[in-house]
VOMI-316475 format. One record per residue (C-alpha): residue in one letter; x, y, z. Coordinates in steps of 0.2 Angstrom, whole numbers, padded with zeros to 4 digits, always signed. Each point is the difference from the previous one (the first is absolute). Example, Ala and Ser with C-alpha at 12.3 -4.5 7.8 and 13.67 -1.06 7.14 Angstrom:
residues 2
A+0062-0022+0039
S+0006+0017-0003
//
This chain:
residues 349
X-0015-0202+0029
X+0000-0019-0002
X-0016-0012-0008
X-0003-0004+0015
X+0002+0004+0022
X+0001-0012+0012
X-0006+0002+0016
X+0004-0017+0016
X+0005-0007-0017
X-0016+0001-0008
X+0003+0007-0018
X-0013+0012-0006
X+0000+0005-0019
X-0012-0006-0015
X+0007-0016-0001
X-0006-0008+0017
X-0017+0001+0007
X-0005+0016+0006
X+0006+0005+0018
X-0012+0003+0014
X-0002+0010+0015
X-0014+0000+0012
X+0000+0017+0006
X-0008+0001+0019
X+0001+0018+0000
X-0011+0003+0018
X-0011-0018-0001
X+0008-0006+0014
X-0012+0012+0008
X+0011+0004+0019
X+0002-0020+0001
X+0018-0010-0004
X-0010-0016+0003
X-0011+0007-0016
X+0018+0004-0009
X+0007-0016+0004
X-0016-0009-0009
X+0000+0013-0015
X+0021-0006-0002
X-0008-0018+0002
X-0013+0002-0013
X+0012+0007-0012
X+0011-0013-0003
X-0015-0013+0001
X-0009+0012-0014
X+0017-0002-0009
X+0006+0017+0000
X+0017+0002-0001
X+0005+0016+0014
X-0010+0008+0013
X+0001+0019+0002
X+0000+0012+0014
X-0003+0018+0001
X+0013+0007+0013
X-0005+0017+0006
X-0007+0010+0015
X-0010+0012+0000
X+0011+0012+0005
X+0012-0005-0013
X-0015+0001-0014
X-0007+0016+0005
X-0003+0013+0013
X-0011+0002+0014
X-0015+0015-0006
X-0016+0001-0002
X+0004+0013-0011
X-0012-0001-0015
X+0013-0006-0014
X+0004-0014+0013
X-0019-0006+0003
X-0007-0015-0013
X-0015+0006-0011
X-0011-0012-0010
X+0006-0020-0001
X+0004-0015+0009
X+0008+0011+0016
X-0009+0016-0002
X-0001+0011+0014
X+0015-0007+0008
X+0017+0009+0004
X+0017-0005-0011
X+0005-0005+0018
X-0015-0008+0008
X+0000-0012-0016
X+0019-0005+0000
X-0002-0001+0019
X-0012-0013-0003
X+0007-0010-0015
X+0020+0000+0004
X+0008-0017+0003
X+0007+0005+0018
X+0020-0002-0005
X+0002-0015+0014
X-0008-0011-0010
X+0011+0000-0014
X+0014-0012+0009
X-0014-0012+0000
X-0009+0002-0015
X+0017-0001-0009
X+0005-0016+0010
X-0017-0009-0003
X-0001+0004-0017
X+0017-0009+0000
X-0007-0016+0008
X-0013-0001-0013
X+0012+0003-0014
X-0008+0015-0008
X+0011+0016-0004
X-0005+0016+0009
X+0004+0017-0002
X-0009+0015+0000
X-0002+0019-0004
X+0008+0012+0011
X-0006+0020+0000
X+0015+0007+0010
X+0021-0002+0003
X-0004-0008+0018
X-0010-0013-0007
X+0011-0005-0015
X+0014-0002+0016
X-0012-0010+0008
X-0003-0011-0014
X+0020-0002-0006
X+0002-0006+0018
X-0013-0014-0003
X+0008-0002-0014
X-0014+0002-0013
X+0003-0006-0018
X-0007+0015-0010
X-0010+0015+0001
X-0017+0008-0007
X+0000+0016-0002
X-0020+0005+0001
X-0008+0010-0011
X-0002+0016+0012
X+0019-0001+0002
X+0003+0001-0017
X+0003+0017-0003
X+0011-0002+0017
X+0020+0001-0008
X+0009-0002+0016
X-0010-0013+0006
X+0002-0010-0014
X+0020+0005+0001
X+0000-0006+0017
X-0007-0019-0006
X+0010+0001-0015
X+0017+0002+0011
X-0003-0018+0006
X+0002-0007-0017
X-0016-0013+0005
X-0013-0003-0017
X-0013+0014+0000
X-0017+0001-0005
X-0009+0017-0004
X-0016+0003-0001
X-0007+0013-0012
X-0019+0006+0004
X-0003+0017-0001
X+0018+0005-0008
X+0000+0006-0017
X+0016-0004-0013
X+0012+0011+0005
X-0003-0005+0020
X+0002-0017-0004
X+0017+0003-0009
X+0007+0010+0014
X-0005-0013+0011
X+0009-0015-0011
X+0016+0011-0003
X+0001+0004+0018
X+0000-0019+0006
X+0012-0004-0016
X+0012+0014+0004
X+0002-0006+0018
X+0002-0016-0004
X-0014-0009-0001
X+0005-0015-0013
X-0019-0010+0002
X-0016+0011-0004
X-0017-0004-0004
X-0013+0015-0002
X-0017-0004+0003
X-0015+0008-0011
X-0012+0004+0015
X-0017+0009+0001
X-0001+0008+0018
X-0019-0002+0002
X-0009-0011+0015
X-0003-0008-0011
X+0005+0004-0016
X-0014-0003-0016
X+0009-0012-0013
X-0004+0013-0012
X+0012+0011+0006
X+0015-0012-0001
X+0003+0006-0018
X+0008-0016+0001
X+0010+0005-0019
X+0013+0008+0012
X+0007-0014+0007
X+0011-0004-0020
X+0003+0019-0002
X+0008+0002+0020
X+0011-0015-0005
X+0006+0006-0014
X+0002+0020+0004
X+0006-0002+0017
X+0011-0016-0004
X-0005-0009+0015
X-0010-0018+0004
X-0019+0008+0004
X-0016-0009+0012
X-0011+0003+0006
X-0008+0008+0017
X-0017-0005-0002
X-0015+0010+0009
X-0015-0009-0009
X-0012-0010+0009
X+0002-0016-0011
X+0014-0008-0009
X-0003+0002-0017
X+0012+0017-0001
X+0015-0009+0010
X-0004-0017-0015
X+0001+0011-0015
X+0016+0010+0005
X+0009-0014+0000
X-0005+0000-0020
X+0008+0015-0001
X+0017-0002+0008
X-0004+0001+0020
X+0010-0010+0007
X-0005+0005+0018
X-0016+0001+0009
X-0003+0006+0017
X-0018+0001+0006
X-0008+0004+0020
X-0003-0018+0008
X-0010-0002+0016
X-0010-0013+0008
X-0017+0009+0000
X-0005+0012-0013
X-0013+0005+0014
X+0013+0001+0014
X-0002+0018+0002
X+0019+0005-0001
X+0003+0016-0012
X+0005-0011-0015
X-0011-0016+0001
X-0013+0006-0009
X+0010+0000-0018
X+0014-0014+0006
X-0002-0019-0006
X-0005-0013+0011
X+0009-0015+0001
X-0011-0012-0016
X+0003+0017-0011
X+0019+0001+0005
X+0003-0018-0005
X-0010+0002-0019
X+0012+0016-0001
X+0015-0010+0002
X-0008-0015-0010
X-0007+0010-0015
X+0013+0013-0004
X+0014-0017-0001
X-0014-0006-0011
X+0002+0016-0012
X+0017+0001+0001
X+0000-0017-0007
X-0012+0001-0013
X+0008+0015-0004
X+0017-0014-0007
X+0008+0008-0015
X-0002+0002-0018
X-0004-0016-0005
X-0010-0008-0018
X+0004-0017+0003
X-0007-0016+0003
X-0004+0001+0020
X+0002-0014+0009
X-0021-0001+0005
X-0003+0002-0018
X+0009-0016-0006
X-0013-0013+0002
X-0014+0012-0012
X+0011+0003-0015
X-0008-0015-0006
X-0018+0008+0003
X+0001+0013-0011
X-0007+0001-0019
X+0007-0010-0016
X-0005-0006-0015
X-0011-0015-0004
X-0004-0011-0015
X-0020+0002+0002
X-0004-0011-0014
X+0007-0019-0009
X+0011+0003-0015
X+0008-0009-0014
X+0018+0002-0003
X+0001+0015-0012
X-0014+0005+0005
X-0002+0023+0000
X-0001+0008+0019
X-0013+0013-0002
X-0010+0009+0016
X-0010-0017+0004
X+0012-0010+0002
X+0011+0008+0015
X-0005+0010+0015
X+0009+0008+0016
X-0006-0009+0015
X+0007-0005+0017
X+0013-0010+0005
X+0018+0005-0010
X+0009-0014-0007
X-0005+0007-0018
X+0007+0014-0010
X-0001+0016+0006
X-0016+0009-0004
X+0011+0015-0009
X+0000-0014-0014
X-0018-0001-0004
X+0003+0010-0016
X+0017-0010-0007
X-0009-0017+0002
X-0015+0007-0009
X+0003-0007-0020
X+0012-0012+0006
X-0001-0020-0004
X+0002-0011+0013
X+0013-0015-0002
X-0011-0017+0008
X-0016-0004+0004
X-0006+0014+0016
X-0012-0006+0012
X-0013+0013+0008
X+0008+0006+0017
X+0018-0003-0007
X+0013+0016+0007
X+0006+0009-0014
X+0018-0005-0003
X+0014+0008-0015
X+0003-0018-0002
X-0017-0003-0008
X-0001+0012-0010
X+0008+0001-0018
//
């Protein structure tokens, strides 16, 4: 695995700005025209790829009102598996459409798909890469199947423990997946930033060898801004036009003013983050001359004795150096000093 992937010629690494993806997950809410704008506002926002969820819910989940197949508690409770993907799945006759106009506005799309169908569905629109979503994770021949195109992949991580995420990155490498990043991901709606345990994000890179992001479930950007501190390279966060919209994910999704600090902040980190670095910056320049020196604080006669009244550190710097307030101490000075003279070696004996 490279320093870097690249993805419609983007590339993604940690040495260029941090990759985005607005996810719309189910925000378009049962409307294209509310898809359309989401795609719109993305690239407006800045972000850098749009991302779909491809799915049915027959190909997410069975049909039962079984008790292990009802929700309990949250966002959805009381809802079927099958009721709630019923309602939330992208119907897959938008996707020719969505993937055209996405084109037109010259922002990448791909998206995350949960079965084979919908991976031949998306290699027939062509789609640059792939996310494996955190629920899939633990689903081998799933990610086998996306590998097997040899297109980047992303994997997202919440919920699976070390060894689940190394199965999951040797099965993509082993079947050819050449691009990966894995995404440190917390699958709460939404997720508390304390429970990010953001630490991981280094210790993923270097265990699992791999370019690590970040799948962000937090209802601010401050999470997504100091991952990038830590190596992220990628950040994917929900995106919809109304946080009060109603949709199943609105609620902990960005609108489109927090969309465009994400993209505006994280660059902002990455480039304060620069590189080990002690010298002289280039804003610094025109205040080396502010700092502290020495300074005659008194007229003297040539061979005159320094002694502590005589000289005192003081702003601006065109004397010596304060570190030599001791050596000029006992010294004789060569000429006639003026009170307010800079210190200099030439006038002193």
């Amino acid at each position: 695995m490279g320093s870097h992937i690249t993805i419609n010629g983007r590339k993604i690494g940690t040495e260029y700005a941090p990759y985005i993806i607005a996810e719309m997950s189910a925000n378009h809410n049962g409307s294209i025209e509310n898809a359309f704008k989401i795609i719109e506002q993305a690239k407006i926002c800045g972000a850098d790829a749009v991302k779909l969820q491809t799915y049915t819910a027959d190909t997410i989940t069975l049909n039962s009102h079984a008790p292990e197949f009802m929700i309990q508690g949250g966002l959805w409770h009381g809802q079927s598996l099958h009721e709630l993907y019923q309602k939330a799945h992208m119907p897959w006759d938008w996707h020719k459409p969505l993937f055209e106009f996405a084109k037109s506005q010259d922002i990448t799309i791909f998206s995350s798909p949960f079965d084979f169908t919908a991976v031949d569905l998306l290699e027939s629109l062509d789609a640059p890469a792939y996310k494996i979503a955190s629920f899939e994770v633990i689903d081998l021949p799933l990610i086998r199947y996306v590998a097997q195109t040899g297109k980047p992949m992303i994997i997202s991580t919440g919920m699976a423990d070390a060894e689940e995420i190394g199965e999951a990155i040797e099965t993509a490498k082993s079947n050819g997946c050449q691009e990966l990043v894995v995404l440190h991901c917390v699958s709460g709606y939404p997720a508390p930033a304390a429970d990010y345990n953001l630490r991981t994000l280094p210790d993923m890179a270097t265990r699992f060898g791999t370019l690590v992001g970040l799948s962000d479930h937090t209802l601010d950007n401050t999470t997504a801004v100091a991952s990038v501190v830590l190596g992220g390279c990628l950040i994917e966060k929900h995106f919809t036009l109304d946080r009060h919209g109603g949709g199943a994910d609105d609620s902990f999704s960005l609108e489109p003013t927090d969309l465009q600090a994400l993209c505006r902040d994280t660059k902002t980190a990455w480039q304060a983050l620069g590189r080990v670095n002690y010298d002289l910056k280039s804003s610094e320049q025109g205040n080396v001359q502010f700092r502290r020196s020495l300074y005659f604080v008194k007229d003297l006669k040539a061979g005159d004795v320094i002694d502590e009244t005589c000289i005192r550190s003081v702003r601006p710097g065109f004397g010596l150096p304060p570190k030599y307030f001791d050596d000029l101490l006992g010294k004789r000075v060569k000429q006639d000093i003026t009170a307010n003279m800079a210190t200099h070696w030439d006038l002193i004996r």
